[in-house]
TIPADREN-640109 format. One record per atom (N, C-alpha, C): x, y, z. Coordinates in steps of 0.001 Angstrom, whole numbers, padded with zeros to 6 digits, always signed. Last residue first. Layout:
# TIPADREN-640109
XYZ/...
END
This chain:
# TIPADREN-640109
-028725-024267+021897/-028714-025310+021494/-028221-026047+020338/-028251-021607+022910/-027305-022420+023140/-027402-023793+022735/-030256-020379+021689/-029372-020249+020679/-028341-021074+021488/-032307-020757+023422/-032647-021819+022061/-031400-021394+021718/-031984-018908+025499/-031886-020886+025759/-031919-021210+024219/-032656-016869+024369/-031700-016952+024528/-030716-018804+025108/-035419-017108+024151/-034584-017211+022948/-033120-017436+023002/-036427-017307+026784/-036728-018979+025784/-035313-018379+024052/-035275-015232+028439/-035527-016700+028987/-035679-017663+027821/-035351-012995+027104/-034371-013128+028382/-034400-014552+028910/-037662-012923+025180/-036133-012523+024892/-035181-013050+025690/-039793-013412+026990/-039323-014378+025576/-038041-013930+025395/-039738-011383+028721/-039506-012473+028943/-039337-013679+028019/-040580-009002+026794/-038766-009789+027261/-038642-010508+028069/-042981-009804+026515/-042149-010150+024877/-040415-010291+026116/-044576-009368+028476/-044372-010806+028194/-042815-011157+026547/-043804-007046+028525/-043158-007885+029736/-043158-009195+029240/-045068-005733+026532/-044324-005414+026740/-043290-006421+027321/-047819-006965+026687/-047496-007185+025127/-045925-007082+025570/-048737-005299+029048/-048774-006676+028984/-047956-007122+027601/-048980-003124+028060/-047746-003327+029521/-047326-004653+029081/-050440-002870+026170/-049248-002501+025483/-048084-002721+026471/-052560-005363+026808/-052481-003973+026972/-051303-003952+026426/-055212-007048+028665/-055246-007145+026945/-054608-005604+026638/-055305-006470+031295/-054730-007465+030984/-054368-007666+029669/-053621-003275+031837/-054510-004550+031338/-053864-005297+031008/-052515+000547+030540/-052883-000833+031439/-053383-001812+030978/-050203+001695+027430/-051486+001245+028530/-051414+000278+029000/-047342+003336+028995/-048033+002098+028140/-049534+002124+028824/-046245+006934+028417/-046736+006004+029342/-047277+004888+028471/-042667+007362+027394/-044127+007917+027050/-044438+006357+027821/-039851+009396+026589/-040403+007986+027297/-041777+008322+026885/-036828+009038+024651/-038005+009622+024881/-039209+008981+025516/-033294+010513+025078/-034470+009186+025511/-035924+009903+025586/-031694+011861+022368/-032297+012004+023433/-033228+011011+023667/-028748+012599+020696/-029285+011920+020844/-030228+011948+022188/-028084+014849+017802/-028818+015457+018889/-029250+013765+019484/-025057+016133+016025/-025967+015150+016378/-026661+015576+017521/-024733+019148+014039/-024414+018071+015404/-025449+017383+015285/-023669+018336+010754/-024418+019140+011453/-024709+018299+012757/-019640+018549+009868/-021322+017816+009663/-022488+018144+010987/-018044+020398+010176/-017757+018888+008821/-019450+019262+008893/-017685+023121+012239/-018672+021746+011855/-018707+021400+010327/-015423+025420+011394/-017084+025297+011146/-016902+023889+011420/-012987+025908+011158/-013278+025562+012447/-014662+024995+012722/-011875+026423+008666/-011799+027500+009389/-012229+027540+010438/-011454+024280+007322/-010186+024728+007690/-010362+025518+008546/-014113+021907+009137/-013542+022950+008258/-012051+023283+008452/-013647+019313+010828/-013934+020315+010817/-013913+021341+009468/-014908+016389+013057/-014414+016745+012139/-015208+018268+011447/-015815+015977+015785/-014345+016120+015151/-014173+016780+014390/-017913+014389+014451/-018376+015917+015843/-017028+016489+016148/-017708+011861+013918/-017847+013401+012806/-018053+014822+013778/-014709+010999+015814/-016109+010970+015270/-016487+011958+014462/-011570+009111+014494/-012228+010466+014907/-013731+010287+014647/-009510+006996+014994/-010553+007057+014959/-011405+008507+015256/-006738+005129+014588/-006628+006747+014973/-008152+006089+014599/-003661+002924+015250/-004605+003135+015204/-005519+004704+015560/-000846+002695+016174/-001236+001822+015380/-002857+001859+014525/-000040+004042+018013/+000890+004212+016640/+000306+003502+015383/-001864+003925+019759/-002230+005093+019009/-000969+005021+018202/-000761+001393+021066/-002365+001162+020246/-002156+002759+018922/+001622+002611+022626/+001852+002128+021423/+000437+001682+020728/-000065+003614+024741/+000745+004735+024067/+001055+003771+022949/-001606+001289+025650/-002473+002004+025187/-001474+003261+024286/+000184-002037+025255/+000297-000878+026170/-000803+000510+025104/-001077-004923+025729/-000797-003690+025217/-001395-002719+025236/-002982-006786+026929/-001921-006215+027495/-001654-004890+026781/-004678-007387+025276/-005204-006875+026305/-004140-006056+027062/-003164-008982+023371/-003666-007090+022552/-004642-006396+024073/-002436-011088+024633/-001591-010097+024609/-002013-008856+024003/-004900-012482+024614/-004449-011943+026281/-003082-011145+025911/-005225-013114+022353/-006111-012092+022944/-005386-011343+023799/-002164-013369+020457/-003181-013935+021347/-003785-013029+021623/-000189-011933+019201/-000291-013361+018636/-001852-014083+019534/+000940-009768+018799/-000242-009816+019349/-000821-011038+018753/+003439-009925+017699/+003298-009162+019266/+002446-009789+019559/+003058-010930+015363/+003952-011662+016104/+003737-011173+017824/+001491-009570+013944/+000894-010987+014321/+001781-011325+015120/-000178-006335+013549/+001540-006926+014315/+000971-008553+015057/-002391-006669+011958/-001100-005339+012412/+000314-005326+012368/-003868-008739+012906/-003022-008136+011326/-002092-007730+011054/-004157-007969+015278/-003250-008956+015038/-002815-009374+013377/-006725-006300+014980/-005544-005861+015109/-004594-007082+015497/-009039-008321+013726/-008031-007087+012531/-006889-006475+013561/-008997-009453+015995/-008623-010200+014698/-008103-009484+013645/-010191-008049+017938/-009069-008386+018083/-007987-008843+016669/-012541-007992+016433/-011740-006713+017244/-010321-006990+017010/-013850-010594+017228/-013781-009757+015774/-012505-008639+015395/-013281-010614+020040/-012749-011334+019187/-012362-010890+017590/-015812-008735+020852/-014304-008255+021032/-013459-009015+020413/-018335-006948+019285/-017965-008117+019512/-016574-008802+019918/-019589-004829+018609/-020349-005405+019514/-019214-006619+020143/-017757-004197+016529/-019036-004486+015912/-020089-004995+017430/-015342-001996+015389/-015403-002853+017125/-017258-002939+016877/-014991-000700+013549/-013546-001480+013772/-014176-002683+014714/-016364+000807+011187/-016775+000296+012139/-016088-000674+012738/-014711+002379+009011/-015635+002834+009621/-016227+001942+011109/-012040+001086+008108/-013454+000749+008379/-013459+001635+009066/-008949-000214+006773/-009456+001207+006232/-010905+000535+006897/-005473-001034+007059/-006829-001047+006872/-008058-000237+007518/-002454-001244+005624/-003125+000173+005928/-004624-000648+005900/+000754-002106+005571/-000403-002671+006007/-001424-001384+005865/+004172-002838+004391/+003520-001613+004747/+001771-002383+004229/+005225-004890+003441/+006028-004290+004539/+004934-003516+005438/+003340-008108+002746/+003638-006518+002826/+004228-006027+003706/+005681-011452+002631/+004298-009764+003360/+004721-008897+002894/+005983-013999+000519/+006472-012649+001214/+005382-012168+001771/+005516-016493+000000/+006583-016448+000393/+006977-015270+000188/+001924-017492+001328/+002685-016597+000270/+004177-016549+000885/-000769-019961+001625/+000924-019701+002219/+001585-018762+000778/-003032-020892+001207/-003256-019354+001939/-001475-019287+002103/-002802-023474+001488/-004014-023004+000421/-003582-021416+000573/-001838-024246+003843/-000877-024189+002487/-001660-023815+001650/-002910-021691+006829/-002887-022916+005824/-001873-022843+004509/+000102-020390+008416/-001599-020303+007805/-001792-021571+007168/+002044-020033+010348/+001493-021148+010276/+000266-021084+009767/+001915-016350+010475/+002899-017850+010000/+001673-018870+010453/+001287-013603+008948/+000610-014646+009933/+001703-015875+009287/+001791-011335+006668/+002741-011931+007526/+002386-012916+008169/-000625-010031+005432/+000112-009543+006459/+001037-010278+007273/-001257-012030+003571/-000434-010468+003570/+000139-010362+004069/-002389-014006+004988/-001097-014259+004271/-000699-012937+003864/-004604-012625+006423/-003055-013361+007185/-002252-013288+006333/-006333-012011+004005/-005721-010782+005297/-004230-011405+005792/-007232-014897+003131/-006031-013784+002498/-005649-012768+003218/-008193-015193+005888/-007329-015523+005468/-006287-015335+004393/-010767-013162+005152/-009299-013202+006343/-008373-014171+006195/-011801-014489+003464/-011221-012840+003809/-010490-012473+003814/-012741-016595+004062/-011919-016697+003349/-011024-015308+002987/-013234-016415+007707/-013113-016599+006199/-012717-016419+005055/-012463-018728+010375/-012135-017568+009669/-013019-017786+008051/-013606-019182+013611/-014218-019448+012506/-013591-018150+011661/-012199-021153+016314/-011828-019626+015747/-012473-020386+014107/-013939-022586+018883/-013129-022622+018111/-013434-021366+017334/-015344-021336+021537/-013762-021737+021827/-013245-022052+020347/-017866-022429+021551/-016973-023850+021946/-015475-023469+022031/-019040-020155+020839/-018850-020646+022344/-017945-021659+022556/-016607-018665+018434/-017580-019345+019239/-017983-019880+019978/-014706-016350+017502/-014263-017216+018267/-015923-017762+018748/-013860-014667+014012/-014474-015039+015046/-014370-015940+015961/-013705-012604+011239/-012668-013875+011803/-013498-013579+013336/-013531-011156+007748/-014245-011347+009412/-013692-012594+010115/-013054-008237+006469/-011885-009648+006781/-012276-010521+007920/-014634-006674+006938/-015890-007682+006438/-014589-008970+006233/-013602-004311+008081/-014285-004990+009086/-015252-006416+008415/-012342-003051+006009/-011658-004199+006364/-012315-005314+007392/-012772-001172+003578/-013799-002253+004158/-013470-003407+004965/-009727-001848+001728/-010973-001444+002402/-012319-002008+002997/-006284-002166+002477/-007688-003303+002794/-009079-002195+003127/-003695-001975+000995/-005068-001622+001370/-005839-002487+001321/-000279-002618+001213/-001501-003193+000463/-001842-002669+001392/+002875-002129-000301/+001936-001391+000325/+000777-002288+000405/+004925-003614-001686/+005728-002634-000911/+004030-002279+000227/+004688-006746-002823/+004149-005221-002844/+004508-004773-001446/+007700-008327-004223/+006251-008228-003011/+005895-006960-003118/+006894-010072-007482/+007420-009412-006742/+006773-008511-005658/+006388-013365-008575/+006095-012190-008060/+006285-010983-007311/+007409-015457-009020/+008076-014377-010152/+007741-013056-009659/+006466-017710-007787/+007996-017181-007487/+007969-015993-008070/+002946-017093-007223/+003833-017181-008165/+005466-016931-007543/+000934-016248-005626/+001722-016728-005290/+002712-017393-006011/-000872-015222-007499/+000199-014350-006365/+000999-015066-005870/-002267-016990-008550/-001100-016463-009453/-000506-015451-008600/-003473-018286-006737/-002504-018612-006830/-001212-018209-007805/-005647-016639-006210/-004181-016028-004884/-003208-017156-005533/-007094-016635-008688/-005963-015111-008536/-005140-015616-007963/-007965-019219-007941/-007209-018797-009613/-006269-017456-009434/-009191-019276-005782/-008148-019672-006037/-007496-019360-007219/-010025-015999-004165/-010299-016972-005539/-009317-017958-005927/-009002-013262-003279/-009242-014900-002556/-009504-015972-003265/-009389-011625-005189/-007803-011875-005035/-008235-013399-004101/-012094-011538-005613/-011380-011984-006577/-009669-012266-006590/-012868-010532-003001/-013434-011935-003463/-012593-012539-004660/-011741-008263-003042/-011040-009013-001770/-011542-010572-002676/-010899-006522-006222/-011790-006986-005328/-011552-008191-004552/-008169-004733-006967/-008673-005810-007116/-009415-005695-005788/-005842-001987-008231/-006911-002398-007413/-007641-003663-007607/-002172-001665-008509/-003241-002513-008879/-004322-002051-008071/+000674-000990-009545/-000238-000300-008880/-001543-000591-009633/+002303-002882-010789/+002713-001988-009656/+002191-001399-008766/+001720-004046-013379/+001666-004824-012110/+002041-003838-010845/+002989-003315-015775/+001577-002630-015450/+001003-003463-014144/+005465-004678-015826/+005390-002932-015647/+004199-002459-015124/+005320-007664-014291/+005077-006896-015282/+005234-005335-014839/+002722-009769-012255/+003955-009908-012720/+003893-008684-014224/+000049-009659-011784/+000741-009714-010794/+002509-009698-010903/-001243-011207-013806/-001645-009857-013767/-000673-009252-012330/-000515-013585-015767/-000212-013016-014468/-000557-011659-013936/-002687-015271-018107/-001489-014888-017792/-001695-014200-015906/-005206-016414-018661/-003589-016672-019264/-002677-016152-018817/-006667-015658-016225/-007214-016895-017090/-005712-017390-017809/-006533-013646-014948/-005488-014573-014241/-006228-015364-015297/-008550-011799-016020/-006672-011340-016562/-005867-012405-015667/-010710-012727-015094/-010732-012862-016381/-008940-012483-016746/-011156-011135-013250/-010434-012857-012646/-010273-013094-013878/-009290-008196-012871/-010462-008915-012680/-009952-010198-012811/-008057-005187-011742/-007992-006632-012019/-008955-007469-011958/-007229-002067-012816/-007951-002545-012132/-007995-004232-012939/-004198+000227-012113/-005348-000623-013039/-006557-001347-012100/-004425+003948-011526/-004229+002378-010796/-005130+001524-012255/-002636+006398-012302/-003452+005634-012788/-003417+003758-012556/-003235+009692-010225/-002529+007932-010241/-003496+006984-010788/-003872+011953-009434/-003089+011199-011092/-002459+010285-010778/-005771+012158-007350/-004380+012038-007106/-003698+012343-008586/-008350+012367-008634/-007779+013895-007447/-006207+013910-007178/-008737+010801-010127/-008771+012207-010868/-008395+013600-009505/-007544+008578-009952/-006952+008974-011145/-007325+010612-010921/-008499+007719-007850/-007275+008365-007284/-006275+008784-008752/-011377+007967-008096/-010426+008832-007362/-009321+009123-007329/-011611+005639-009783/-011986+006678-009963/-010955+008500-008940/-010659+003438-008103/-009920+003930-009591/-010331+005388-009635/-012679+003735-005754/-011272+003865-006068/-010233+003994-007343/-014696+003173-007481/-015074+004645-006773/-013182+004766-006645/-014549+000210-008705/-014755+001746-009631/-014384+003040-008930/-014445-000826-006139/-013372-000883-007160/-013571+000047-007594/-017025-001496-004649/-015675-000099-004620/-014646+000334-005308/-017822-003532-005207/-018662-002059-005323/-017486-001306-005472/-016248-005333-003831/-016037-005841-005763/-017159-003972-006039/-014468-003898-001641/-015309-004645-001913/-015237-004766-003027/-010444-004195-002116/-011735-003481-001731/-012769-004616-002350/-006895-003629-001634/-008067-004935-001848/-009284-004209-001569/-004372-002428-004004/-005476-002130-003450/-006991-003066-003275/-000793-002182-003540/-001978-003106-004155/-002976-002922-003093/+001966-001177-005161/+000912-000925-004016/-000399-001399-005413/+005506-000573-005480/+004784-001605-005763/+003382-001234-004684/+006742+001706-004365/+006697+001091-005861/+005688+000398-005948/+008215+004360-001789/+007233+003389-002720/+006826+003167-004101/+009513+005862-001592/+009543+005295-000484/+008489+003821-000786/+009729+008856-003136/+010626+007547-003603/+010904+006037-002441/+008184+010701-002263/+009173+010422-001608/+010440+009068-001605/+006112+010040-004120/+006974+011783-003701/+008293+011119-003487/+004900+008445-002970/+005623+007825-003912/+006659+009322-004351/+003696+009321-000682/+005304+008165-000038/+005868+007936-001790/+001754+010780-001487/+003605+011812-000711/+004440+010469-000727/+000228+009260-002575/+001338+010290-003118/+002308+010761-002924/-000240+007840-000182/+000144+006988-001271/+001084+008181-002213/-001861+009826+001472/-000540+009069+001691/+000476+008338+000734/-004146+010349-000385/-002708+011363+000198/-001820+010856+000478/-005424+007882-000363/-004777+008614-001717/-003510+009534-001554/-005865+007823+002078/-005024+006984+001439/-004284+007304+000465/-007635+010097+002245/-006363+009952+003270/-005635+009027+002746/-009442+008941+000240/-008967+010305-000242/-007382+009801+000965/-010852+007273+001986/-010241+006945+000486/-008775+008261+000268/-011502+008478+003949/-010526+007618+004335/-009833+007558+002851/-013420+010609+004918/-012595+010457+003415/-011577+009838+003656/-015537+010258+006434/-014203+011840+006619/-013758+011281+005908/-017829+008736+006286/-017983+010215+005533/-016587+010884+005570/-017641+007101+009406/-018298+007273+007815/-018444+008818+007014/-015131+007980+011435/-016571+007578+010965/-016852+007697+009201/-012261+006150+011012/-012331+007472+011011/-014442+006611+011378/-009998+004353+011465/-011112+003807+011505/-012026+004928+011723/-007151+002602+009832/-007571+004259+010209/-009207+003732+010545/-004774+001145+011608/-006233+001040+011131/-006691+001909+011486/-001062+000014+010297/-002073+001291+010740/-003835+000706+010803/+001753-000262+009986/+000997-001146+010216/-000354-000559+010839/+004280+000943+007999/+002909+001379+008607/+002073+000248+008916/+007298+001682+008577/+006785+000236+008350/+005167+000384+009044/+008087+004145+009831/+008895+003462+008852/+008019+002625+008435/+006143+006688+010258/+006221+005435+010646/+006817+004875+009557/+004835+009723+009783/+005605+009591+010544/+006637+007970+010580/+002781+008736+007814/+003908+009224+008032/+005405+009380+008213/+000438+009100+010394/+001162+007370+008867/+002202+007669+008631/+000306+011121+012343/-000111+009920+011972/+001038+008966+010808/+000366+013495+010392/+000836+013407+011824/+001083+012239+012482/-000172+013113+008299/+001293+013822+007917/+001558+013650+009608/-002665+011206+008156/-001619+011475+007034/-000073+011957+007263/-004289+012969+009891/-004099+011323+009976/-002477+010951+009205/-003680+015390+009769/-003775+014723+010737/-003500+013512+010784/-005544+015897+006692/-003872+015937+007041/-003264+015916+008602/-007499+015213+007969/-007184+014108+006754/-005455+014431+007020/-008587+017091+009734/-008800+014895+010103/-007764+014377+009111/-008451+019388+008049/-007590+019172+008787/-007349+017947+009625/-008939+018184+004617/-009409+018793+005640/-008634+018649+006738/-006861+019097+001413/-007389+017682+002293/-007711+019036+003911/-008294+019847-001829/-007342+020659-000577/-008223+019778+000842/-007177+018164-004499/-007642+018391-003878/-006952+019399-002272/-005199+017427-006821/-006311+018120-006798/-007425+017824-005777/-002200+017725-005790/-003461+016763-005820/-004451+017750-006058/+000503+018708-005009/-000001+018565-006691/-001424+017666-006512/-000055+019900-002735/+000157+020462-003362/+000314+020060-004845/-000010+017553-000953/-001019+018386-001208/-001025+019305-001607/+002462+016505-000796/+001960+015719-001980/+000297+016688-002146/+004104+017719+000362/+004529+018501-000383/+003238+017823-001610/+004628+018742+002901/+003024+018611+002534/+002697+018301+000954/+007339+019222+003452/+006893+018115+004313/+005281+017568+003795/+009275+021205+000426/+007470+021367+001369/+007370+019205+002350/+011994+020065-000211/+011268+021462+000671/+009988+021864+001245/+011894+017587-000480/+012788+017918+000234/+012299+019437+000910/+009625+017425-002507/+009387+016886-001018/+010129+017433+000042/+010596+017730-004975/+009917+019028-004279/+009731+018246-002707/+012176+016622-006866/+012735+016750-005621/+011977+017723-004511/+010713+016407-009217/+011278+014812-008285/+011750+015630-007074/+010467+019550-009692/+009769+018683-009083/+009604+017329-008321/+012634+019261-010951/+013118+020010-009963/+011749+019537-009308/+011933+018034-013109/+013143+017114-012771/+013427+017787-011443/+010197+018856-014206/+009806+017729-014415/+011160+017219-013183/+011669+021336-015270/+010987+021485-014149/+010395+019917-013467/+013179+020050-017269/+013996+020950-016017/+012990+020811-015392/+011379+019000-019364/+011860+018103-018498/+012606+018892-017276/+010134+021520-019718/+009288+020451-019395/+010138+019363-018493/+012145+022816-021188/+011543+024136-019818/+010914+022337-018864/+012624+021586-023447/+014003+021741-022173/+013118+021888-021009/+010633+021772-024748/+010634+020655-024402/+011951+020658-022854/+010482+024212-025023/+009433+024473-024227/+009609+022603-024009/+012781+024754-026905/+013033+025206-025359/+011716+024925-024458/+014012+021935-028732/+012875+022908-028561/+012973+023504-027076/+017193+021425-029081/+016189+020893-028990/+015097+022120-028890/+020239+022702-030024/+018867+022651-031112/+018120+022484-030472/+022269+022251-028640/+021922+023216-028376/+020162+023231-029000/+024730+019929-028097/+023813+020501-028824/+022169+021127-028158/+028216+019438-027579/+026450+020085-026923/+025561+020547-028128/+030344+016827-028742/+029494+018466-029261/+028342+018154-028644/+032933+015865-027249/+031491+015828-027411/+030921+016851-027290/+036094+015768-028439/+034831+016141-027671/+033640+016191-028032/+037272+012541-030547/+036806+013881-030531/+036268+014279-029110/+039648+010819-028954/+038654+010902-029601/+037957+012203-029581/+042395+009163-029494/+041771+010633-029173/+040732+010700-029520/+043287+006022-028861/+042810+006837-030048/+042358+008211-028965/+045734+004282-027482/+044661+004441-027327/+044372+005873-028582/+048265+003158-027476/+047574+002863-028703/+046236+003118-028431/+049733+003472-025235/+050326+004265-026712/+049487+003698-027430/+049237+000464-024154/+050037+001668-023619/+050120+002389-025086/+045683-001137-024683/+047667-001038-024782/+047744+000459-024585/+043144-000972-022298/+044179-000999-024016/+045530-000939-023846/+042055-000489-019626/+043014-001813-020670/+043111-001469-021714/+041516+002397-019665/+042581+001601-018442/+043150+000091-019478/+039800+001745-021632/+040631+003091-022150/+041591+002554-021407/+037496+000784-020141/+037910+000264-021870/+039496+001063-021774/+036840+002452-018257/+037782+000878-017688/+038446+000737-019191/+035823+004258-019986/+037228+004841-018826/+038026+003183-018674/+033533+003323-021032/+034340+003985-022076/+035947+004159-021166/+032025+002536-018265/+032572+001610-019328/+033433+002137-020547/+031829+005067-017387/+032378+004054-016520/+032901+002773-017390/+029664+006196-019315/+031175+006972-019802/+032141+005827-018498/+027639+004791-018919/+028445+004432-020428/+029677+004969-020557/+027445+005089-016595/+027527+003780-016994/+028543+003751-018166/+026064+008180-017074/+027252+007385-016402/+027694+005961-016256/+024350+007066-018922/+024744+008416-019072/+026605+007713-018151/+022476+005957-017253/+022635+005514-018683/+023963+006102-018574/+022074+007962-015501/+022621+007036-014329/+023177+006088-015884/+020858+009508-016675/+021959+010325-016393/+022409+009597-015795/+018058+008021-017043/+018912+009040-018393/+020644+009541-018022/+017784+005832-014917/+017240+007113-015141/+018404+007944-016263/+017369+002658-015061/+018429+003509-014671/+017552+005075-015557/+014156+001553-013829/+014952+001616-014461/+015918+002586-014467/+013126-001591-011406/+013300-000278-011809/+014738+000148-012897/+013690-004397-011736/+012530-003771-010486/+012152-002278-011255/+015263-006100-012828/+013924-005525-013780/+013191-004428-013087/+017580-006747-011157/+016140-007577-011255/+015125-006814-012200/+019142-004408-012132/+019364-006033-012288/+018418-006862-012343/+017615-002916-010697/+018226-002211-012191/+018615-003987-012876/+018148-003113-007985/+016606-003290-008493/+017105-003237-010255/+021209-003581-007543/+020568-004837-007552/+018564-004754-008244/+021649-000843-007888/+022371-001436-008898/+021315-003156-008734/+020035-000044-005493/+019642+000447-007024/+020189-000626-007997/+021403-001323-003531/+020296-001551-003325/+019820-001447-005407/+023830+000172-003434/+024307-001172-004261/+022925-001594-004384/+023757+003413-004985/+023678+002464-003608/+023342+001194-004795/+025890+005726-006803/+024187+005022-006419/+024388+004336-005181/+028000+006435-008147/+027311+007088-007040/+026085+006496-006778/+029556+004237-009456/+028722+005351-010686/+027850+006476-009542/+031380+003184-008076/+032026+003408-009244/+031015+004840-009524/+029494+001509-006429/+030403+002887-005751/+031020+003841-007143/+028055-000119-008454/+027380+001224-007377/+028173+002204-006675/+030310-001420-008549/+029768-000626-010205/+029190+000467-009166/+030726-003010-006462/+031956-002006-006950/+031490-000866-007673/+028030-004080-005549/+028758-003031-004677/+029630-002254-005517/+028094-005906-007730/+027099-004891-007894/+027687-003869-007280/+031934-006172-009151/+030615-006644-008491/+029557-005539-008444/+033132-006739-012394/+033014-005727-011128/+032050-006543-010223/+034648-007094-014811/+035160-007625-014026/+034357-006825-012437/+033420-006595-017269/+034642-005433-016599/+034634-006250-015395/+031532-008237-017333/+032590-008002-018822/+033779-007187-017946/+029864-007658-015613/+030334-009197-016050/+031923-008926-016485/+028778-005244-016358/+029220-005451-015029/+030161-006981-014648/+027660-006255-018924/+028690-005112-018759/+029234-004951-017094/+025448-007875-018289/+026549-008296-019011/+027796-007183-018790/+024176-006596-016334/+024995-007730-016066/+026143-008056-016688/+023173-004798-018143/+023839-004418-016933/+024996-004943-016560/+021743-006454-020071/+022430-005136-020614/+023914-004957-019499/+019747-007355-018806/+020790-008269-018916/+022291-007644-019598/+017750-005157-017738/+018710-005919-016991/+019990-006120-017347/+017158-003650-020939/+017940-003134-019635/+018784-004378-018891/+015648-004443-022737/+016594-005839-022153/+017829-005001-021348/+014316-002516-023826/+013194-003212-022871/+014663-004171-022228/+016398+000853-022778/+015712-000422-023618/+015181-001686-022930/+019189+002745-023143/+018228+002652-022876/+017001+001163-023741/+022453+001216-024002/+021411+002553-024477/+020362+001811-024033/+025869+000963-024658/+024432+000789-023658/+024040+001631-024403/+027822-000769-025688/+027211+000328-026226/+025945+000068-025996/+029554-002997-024718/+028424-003222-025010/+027154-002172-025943/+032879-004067-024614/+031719-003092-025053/+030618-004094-025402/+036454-004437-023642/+035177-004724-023489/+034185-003484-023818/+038985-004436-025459/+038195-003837-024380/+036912-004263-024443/+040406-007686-026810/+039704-006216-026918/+039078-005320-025978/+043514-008491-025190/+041799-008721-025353/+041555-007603-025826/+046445-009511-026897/+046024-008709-025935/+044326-008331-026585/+048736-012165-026851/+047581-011608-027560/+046750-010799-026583/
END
């Protein structure tokens, strides 16, 4: 008794995966075989399996005619049917043809412009921004970066740029944006209307029933640092089902605050400790333990180095926790690998396209002027106050 050929009569649809399987099942193949079979990489055939991503119209397309060929190899000898050719049809609307052709020569515009994502943004980025971006981040398989520009050169925006060209560049899926609970809005805001990227935004109210972290509309998130630290969010991140984000932003990163006190012990908060479990840190607490990192790290301050070198240290062991597992090793490191990791321009940098001053120079100058004499005097008011400073306040805080 001889089997029927196997069929599934694919077609596009929400139960893609099991669609796959089953037909990769049915013909006897592995992921590797089907992926050499249809030209893909076995990587695709395995995201197409997990739900990750979907087969694109012409990858459908070839599947179905890979399964119509094996069908045809098993049938009986002399009893396969002729089947008609397949009539082109010609009818559709030409301004729908013109939409998807160009729609489709565009997926590939990267290959010819290197800039290629400042060219569909509505915006034209300043020469700090495409510096940081195309000379800078880039460049780097696995960005472990802290842009720490001054206040005002458009870190947001440099993100935004980056985020476009890497999704240009089919180099990214999954990206999750942590900012203050203020910033949320300004970031949605932006990067819908200069990038067209429509990020959602998460509140603690969407971990009440369900997963806001799992799903199609899970890919490209913004959430506030307080509301992903929350136990109710980080534990729906830490869900098995969750799949790891390829990217995470940390704005405002100098408030991930983490510190060392006279006694020598390390005071983190709750910040920063979601910071660790991102970024990879082993031995965190089990309150704080995720079973993946982000590949790709990007944190974003204006003010990296607060007076205080521990602080310092703490966002760059984010970076790279395994190198710079201790003080005495981010002392060591070497200053040519710091600049793979880190860029800071002041506004006295930053320029026009055409060379003009960003922002009008700064002027800083000491201005002295004489105190009056006496015993009852502005000398006296003077000496006696830093001797309170230098002798009784500074004794009271070691107490």
């Amino acid at each position: 008794m001889t089997a029927e050929p196997y069929s599934i009569g694919l077609r596009p649809g929400d139960d893609y995966p099991e669609r796959i399987k089953m037909m990769r099942s049915g013909l006897g193949l592995t992921q590797q075989a089907l992926a050499e079979r249809i030209g893909v990489s076995f990587a695709t055939v395995n995201r197409w399996e997990n739900g990750q991503t979907k087969p694109s119209q012409l990858s459908w397309s070839q599947l179905r005619q890979l399964e119509m060929s094996i069908a045809e190899e098993a049938a009986p000898y002399g009893k396969q049917e002729e089947k008609p050719p397949a009539i082109l049809d010609f009818t559709a609307q030409p301004d729908i043809v013109k939409v998807l052709a160009e729609g489709e020569r565009l997926s590939f515009g990267h290959l010819m412009n290197p800039t290629f994502a400042t060219e569909i943004a509505s915006i034209d980025p300043l020469p700090h921004q495409r510096i940081a971006v195309y000379d800078h981040m880039l460049k780097q398989s696995r960005l472990r970066f802290l842009l720490a520009d001054d206040a005002g050169a458009g870190k947001t925006i440099m993100s935004g740029l980056y985020i476009r060209e890497m999704l240009s560049r089919r180099l990214l899926r999954r990206i999750l944006i942590v900012t203050p609970a203020g910033l949320v809005g300004n970031w949605r805001r932006e990067l819908a209307t200069l990038f067209n990227l429509p990020f959602r935004v998460v509140t603690g109210a969407d971990a009440r029933t369900d997963n806001p972290f799992i799903g199609e509309n899970s890919n490209w998130l913004i959430i506030s640092v307080d509301t992903l630290a929350s136990p109710r969010v980080f534990t729906r991140l830490q869900e098995k089902e969750v799949i790891p984000y390829d990217l995470v932003v940390f704005d405002e990163a100098h408030k991930l605050a983490a510190d060392r006190g006279t006694d020598l012990r390390i005071r983190k908060t709750d910040r920063y400790c979601l910071a660790e479990a991102i970024a990879g840190v082993r031995d965190v607490h089990e309150r704080w333990r995720l079973g993946w990192s982000a590949h790709h790290l990007l944190l974003l301050t204006a003010t990296p180095h607060m007076g205080k070198e521990y602080p310092y240290y703490a966002l760059w062991r984010l970076l790279e926790p395994e190198v710079l597992s201790t003080p005495e090793a981010f002392d060591e490191f070497p200053a040519d690998q710091r600049l793979e990791h880190f860029i800071r321009r002041t506004k006295e940098e930053m320029v026009y396209l055409d060379g003009r001053p960003l922002y009008p120079k700064r002027v800083s100058d000491t201005l002295g002027y004489d105190l009056s004499q006496g015993e009852i005097s502005e000398q006296t008011l003077y000496e006696e106050t830093t001797d309170y400073l230098r002798f009784v306040y500074n004794k009271a805080k070691l107490l």
